[in-house]
PDB file of N, CA, C and O in Angstrom:
ATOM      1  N   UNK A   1      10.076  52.005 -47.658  1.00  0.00           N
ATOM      2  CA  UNK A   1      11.136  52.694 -48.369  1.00  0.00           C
ATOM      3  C   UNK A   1      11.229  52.124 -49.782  1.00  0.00           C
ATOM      4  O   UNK A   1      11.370  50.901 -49.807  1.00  0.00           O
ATOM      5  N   UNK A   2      11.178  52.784 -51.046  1.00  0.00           N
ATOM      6  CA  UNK A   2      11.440  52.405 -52.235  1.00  0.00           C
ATOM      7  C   UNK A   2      12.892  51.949 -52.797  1.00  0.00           C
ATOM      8  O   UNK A   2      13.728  52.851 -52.852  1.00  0.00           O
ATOM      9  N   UNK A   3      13.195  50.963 -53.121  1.00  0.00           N
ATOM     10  CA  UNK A   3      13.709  50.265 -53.120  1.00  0.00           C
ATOM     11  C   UNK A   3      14.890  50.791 -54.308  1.00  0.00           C
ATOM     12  O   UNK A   3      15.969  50.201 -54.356  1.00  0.00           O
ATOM     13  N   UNK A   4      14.552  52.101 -55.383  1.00  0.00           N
ATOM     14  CA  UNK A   4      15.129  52.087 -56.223  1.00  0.00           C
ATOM     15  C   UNK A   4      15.434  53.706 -55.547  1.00  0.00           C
ATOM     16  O   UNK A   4      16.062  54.345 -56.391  1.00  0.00           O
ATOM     17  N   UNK A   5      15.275  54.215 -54.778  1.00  0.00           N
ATOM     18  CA  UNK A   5      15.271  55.389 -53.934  1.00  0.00           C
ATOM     19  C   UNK A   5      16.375  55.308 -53.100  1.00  0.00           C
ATOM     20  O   UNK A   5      17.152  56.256 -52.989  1.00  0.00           O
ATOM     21  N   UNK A   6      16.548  54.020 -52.366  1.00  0.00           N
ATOM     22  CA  UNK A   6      17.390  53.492 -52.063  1.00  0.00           C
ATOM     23  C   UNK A   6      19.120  53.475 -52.197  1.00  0.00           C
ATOM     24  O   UNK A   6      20.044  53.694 -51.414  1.00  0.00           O
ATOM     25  N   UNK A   7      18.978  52.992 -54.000  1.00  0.00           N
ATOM     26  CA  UNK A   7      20.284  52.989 -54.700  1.00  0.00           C
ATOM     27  C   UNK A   7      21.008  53.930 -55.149  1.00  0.00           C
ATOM     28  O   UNK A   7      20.678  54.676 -56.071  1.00  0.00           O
ATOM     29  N   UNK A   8      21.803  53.960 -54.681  1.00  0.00           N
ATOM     30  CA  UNK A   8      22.915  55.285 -55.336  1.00  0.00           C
ATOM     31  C   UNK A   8      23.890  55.363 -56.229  1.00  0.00           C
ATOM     32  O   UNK A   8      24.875  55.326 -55.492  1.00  0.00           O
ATOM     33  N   UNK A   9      24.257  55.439 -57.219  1.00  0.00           N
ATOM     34  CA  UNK A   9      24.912  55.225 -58.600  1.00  0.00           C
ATOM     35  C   UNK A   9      26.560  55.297 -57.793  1.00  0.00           C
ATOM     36  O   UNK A   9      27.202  54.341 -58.227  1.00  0.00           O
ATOM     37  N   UNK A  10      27.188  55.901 -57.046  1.00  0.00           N
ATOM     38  CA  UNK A  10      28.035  55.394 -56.501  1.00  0.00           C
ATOM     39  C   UNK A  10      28.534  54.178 -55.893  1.00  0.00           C
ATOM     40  O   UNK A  10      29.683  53.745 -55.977  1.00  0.00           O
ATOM     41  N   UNK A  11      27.474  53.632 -55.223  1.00  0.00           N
ATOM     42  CA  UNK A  11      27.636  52.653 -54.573  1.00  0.00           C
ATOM     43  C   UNK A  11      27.475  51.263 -55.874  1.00  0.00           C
ATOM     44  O   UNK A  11      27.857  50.109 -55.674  1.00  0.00           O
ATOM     45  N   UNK A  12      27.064  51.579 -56.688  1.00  0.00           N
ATOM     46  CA  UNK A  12      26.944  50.387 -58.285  1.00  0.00           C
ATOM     47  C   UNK A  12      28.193  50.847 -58.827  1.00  0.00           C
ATOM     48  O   UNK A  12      29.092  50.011 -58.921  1.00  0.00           O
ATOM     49  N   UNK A  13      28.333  51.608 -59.068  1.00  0.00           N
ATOM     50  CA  UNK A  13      29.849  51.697 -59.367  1.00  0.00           C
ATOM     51  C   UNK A  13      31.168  51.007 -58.855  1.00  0.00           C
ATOM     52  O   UNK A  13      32.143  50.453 -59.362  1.00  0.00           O
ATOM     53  N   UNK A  14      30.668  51.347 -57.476  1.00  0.00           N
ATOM     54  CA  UNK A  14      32.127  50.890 -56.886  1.00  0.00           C
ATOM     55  C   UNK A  14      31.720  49.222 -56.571  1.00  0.00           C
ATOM     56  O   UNK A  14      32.678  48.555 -56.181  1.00  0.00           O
ATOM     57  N   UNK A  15      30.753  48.685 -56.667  1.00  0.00           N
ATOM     58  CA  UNK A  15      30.406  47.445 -56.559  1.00  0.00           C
ATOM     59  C   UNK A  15      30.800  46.451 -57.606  1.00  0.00           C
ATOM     60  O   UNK A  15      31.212  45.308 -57.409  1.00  0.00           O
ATOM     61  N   UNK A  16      30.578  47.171 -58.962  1.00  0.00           N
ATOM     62  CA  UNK A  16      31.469  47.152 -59.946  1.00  0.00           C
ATOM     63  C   UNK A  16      32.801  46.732 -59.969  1.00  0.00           C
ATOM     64  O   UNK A  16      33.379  45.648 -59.880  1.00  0.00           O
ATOM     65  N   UNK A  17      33.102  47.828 -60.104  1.00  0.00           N
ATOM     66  CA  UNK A  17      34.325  48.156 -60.127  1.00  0.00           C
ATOM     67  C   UNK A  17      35.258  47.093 -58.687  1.00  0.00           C
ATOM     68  O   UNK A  17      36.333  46.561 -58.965  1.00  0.00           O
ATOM     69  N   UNK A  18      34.811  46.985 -57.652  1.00  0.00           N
ATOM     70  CA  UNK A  18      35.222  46.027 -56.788  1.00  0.00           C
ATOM     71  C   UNK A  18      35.366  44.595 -57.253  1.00  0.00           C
ATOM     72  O   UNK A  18      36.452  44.023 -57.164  1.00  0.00           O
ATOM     73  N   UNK A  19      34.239  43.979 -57.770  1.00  0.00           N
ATOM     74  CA  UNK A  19      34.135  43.263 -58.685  1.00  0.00           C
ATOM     75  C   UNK A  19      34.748  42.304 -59.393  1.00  0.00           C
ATOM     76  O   UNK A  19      35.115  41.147 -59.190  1.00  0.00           O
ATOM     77  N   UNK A  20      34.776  43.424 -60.678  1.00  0.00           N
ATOM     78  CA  UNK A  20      36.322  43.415 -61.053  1.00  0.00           C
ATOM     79  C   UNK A  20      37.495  43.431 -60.758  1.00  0.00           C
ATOM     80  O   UNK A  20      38.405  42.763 -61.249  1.00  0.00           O
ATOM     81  N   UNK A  21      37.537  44.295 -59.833  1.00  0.00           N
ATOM     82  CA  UNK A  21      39.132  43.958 -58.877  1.00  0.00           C
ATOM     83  C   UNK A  21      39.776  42.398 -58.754  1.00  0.00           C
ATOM     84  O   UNK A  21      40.846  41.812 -58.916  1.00  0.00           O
ATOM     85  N   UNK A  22      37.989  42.066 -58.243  1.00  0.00           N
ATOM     86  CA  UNK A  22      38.803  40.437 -57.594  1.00  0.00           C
ATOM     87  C   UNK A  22      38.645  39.518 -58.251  1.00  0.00           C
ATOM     88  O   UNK A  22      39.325  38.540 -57.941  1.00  0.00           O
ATOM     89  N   UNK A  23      37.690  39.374 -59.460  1.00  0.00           N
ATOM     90  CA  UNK A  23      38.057  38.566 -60.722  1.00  0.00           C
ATOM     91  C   UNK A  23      39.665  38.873 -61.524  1.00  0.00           C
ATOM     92  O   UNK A  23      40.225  38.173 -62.368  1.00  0.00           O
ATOM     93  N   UNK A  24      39.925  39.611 -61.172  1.00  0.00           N
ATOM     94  CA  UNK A  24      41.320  40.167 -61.689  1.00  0.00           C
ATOM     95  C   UNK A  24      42.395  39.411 -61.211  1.00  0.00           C
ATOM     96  O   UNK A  24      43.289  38.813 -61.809  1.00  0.00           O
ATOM     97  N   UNK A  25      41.987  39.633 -59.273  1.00  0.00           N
ATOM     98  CA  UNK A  25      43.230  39.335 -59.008  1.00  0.00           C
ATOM     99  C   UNK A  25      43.223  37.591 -58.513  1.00  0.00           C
ATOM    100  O   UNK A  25      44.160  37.015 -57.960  1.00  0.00           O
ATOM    101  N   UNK A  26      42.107  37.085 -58.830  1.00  0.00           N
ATOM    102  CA  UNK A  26      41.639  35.931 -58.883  1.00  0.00           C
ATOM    103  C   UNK A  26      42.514  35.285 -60.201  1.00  0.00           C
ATOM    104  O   UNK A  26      43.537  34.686 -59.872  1.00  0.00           O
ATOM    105  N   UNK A  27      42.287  35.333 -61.285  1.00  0.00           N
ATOM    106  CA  UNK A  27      42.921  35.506 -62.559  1.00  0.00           C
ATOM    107  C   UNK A  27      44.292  35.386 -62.557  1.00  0.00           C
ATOM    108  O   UNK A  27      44.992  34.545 -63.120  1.00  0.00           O
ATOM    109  N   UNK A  28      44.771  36.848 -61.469  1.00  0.00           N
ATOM    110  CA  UNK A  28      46.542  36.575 -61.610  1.00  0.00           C
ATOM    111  C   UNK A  28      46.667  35.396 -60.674  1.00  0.00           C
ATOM    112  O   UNK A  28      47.437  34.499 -61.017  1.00  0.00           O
ATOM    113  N   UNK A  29      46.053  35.291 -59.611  1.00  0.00           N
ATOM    114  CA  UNK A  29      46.241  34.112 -59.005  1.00  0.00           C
ATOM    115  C   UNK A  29      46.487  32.766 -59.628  1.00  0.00           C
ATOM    116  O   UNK A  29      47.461  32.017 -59.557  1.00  0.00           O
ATOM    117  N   UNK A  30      45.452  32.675 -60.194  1.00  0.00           N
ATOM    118  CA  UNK A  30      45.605  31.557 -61.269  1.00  0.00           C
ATOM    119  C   UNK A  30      46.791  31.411 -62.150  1.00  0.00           C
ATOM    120  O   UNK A  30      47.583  30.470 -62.111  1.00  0.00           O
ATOM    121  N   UNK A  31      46.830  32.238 -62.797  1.00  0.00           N
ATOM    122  CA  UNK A  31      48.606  32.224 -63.499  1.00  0.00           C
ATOM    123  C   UNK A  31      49.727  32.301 -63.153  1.00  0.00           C
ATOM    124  O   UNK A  31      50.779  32.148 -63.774  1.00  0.00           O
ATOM    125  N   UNK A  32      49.308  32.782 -61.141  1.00  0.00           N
ATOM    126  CA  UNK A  32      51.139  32.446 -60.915  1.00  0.00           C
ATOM    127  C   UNK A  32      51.150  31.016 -60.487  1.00  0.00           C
ATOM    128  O   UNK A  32      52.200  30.387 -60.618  1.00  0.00           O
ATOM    129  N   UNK A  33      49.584  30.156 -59.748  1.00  0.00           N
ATOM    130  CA  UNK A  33      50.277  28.929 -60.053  1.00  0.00           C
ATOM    131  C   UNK A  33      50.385  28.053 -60.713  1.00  0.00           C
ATOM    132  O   UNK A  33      50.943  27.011 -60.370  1.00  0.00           O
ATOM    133  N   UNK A  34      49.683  28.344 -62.247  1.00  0.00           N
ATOM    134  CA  UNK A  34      50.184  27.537 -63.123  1.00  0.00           C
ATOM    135  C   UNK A  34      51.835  27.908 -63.645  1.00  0.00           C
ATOM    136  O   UNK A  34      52.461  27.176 -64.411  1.00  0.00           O
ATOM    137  N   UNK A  35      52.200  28.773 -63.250  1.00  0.00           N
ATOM    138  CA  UNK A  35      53.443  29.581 -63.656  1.00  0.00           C
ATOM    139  C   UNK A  35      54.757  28.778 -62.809  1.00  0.00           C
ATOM    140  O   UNK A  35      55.794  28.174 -63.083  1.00  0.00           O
ATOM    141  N   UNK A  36      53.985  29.195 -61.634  1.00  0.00           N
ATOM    142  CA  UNK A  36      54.880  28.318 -60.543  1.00  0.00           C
ATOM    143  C   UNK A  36      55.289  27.311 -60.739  1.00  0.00           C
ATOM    144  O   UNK A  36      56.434  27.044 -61.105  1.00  0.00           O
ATOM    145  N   UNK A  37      53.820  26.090 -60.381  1.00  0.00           N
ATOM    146  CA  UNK A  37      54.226  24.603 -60.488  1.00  0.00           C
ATOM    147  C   UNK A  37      54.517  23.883 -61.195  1.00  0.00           C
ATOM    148  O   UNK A  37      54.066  23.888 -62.341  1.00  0.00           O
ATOM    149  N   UNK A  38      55.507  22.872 -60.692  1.00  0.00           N
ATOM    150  CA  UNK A  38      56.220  22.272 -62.054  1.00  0.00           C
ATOM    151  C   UNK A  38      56.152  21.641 -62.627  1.00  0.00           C
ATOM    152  O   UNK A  38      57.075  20.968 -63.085  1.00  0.00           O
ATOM    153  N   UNK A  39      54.432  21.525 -62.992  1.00  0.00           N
ATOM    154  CA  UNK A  39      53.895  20.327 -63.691  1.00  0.00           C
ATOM    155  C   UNK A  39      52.308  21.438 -63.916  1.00  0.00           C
ATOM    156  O   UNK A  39      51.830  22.489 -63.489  1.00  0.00           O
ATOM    157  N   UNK A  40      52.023  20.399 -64.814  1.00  0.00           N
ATOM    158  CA  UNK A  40      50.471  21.105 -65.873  1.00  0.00           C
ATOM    159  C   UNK A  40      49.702  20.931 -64.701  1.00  0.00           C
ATOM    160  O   UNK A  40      49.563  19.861 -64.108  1.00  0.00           O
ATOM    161  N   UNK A  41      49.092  22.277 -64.310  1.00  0.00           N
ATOM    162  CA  UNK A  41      47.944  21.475 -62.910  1.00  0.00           C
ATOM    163  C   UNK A  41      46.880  21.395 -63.926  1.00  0.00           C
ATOM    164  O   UNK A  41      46.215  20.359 -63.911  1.00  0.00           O
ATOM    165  N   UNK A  42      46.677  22.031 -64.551  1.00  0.00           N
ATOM    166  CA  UNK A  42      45.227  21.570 -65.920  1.00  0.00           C
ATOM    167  C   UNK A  42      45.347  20.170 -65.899  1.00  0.00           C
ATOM    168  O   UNK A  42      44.643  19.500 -65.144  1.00  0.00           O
ATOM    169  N   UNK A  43      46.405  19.523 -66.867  1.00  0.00           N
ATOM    170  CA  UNK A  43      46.725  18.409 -67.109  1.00  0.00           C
ATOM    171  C   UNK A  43      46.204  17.448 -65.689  1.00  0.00           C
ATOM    172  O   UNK A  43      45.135  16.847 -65.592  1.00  0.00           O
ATOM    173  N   UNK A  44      46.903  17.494 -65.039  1.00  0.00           N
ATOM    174  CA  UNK A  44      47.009  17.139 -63.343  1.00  0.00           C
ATOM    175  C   UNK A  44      45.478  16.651 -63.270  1.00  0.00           C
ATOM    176  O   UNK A  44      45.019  15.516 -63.142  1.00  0.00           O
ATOM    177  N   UNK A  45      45.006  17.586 -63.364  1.00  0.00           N
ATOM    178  CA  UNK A  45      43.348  17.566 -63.016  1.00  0.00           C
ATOM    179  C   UNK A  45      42.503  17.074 -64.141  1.00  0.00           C
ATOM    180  O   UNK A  45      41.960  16.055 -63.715  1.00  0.00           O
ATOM    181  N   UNK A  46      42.227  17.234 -65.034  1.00  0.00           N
ATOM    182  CA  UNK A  46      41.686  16.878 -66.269  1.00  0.00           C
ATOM    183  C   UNK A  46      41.950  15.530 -66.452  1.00  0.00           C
ATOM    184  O   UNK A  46      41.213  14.652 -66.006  1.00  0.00           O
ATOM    185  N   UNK A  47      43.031  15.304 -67.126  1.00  0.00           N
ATOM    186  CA  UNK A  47      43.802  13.865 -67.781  1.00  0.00           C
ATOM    187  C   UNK A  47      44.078  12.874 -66.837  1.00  0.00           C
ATOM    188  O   UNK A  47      43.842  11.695 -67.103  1.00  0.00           O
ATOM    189  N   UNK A  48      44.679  13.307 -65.474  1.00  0.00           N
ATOM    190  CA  UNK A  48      45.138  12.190 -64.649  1.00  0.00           C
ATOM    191  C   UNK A  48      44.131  12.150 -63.716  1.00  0.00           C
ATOM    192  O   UNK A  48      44.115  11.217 -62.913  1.00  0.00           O
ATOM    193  N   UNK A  49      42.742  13.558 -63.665  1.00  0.00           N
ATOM    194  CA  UNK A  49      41.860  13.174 -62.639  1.00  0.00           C
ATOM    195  C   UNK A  49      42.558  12.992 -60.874  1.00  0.00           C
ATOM    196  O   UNK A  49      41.946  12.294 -60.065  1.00  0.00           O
ATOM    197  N   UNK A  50      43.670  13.603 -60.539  1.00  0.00           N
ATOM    198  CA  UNK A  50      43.877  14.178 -59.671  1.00  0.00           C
ATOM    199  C   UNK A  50      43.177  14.677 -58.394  1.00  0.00           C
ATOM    200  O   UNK A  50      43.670  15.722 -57.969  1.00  0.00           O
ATOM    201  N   UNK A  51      42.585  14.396 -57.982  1.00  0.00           N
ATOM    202  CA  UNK A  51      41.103  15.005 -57.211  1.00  0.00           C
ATOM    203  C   UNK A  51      41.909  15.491 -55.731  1.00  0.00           C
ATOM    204  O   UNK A  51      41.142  16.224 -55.106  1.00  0.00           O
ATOM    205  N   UNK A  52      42.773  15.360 -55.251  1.00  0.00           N
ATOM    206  CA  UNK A  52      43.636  15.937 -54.358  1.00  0.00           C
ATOM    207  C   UNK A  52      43.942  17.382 -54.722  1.00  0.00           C
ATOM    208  O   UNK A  52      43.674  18.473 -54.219  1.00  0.00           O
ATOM    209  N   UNK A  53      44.641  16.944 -55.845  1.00  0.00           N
ATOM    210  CA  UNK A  53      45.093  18.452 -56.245  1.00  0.00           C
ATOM    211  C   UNK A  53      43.530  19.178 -56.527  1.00  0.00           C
ATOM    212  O   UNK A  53      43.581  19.966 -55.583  1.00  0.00           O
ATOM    213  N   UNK A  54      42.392  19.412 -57.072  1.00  0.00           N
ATOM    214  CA  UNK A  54      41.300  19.872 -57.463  1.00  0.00           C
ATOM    215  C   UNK A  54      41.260  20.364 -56.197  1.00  0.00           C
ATOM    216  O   UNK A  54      41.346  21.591 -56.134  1.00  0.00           O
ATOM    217  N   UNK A  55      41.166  19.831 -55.264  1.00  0.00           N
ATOM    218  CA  UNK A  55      40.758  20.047 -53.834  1.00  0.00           C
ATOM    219  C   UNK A  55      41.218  21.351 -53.240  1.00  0.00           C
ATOM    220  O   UNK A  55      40.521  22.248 -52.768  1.00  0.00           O
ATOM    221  N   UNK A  56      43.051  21.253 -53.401  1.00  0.00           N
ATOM    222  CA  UNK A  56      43.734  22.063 -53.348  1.00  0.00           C
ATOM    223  C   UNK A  56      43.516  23.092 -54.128  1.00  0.00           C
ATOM    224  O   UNK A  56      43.025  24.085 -53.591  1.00  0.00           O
ATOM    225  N   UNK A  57      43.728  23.125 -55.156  1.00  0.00           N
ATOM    226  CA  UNK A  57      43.617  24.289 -55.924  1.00  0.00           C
ATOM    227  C   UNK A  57      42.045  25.165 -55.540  1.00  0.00           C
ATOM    228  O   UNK A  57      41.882  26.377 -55.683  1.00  0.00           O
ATOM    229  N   UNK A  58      41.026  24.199 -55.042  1.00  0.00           N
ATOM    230  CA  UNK A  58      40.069  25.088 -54.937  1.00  0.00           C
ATOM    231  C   UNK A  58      39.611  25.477 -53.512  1.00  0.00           C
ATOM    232  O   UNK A  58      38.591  26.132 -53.297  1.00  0.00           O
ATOM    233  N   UNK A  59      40.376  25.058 -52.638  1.00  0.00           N
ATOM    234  CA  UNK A  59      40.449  25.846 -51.478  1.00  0.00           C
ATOM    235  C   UNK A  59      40.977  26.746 -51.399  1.00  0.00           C
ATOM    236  O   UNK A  59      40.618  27.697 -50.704  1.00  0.00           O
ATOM    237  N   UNK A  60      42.327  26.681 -52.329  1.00  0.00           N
ATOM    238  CA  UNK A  60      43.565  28.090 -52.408  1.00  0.00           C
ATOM    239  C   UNK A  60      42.485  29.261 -52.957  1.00  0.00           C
ATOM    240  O   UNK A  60      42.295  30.328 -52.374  1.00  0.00           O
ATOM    241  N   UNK A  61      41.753  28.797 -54.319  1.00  0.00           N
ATOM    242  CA  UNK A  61      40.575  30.200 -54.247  1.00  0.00           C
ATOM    243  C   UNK A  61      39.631  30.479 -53.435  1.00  0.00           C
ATOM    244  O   UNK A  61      39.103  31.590 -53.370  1.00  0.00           O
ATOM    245  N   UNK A  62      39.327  29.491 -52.733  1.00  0.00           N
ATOM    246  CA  UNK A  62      38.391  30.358 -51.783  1.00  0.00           C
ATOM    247  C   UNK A  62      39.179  31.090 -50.625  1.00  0.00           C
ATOM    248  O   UNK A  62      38.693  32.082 -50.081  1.00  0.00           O
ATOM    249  N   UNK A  63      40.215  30.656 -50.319  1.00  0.00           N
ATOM    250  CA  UNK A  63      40.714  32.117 -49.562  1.00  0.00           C
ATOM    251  C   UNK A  63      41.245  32.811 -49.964  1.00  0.00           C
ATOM    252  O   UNK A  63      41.494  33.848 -49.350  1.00  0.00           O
ATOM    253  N   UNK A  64      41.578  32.631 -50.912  1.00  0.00           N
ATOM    254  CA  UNK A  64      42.140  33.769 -51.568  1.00  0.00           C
ATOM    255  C   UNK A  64      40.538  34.914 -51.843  1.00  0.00           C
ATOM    256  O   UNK A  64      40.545  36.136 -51.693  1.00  0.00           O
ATOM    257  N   UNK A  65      39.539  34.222 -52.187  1.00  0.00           N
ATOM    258  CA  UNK A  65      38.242  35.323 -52.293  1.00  0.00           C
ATOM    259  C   UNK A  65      38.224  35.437 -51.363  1.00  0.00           C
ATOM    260  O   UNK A  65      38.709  36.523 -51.047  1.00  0.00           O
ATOM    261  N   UNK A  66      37.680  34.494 -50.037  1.00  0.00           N
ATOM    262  CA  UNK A  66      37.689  35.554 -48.389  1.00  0.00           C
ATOM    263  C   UNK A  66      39.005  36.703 -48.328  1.00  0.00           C
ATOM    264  O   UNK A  66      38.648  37.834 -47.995  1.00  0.00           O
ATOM    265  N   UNK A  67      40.191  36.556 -48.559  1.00  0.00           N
ATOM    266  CA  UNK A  67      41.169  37.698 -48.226  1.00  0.00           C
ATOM    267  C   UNK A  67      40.777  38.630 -48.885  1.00  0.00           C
ATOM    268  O   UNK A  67      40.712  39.778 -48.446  1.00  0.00           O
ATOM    269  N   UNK A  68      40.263  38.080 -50.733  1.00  0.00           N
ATOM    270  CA  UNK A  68      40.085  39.330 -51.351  1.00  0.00           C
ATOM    271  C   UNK A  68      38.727  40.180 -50.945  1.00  0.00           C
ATOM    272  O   UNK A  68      38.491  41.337 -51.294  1.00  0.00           O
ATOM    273  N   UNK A  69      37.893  39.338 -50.130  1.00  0.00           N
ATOM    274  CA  UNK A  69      36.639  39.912 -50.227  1.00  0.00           C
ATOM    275  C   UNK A  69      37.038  40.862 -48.747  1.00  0.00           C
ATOM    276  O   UNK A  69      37.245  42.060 -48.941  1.00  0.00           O
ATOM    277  N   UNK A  70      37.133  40.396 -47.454  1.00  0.00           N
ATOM    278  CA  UNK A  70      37.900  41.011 -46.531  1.00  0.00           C
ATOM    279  C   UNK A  70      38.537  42.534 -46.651  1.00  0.00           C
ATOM    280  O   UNK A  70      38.299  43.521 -45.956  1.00  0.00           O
ATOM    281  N   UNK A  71      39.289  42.402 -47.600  1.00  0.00           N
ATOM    282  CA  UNK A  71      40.248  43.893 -47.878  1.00  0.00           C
ATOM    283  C   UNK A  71      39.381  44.969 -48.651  1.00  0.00           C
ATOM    284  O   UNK A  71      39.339  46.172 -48.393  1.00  0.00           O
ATOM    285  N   UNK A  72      38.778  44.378 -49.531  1.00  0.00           N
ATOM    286  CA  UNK A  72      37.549  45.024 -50.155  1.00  0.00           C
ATOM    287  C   UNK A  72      36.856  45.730 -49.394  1.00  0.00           C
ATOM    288  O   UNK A  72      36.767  46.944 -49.580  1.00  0.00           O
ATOM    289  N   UNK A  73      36.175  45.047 -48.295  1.00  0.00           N
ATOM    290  CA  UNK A  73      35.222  45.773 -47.116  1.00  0.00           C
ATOM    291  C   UNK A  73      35.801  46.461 -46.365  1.00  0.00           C
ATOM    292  O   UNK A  73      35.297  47.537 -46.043  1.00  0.00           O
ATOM    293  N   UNK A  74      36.868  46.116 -45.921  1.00  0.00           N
ATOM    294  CA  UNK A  74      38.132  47.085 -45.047  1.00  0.00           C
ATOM    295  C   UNK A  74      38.285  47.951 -45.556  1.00  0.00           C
ATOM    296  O   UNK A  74      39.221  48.536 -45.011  1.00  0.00           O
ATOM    297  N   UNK A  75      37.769  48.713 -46.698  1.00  0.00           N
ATOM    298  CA  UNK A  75      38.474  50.076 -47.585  1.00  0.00           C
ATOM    299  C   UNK A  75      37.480  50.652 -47.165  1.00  0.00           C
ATOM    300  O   UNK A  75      37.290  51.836 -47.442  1.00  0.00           O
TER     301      UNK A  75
END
């Protein structure tokens, strides 16, 4: 089977466009908890080297991408 025979300009589109969705809502993620917490998590992590919090914060995105990736495929 040819491989470019295959692809369907719909399906790049919405792959796209999915994509984007979850860099998006990845993004707002990010700004509600710097928004939230009541201290610089940049700062936190950077300057004071924090490695707890790093930890945290980067587990919170990876499920947050499994949920986002999850709902994505569910559509």
């Amino acid at each position: 089977m040819d491989l470019l025979a295959s692809l369907h300009p719909a399906e790049i589109l919405s792959t796209i466009l999915y994509s984007f969705l979850g860099i998006g809502l990845m993004g707002l993620c990010w700004f509600l908890l710097t928004r939230i917490a009541p201290f610089s998590i940049v700062r936190e992590i950077e300057q004071d080297q924090n490695v707890a919090l790093a930890v945290l914060i980067g587990s919170v995105f990876l499920s947050m991408a499994i949920i986002i990736g999850a709902v994505i495929l569910s559509s």
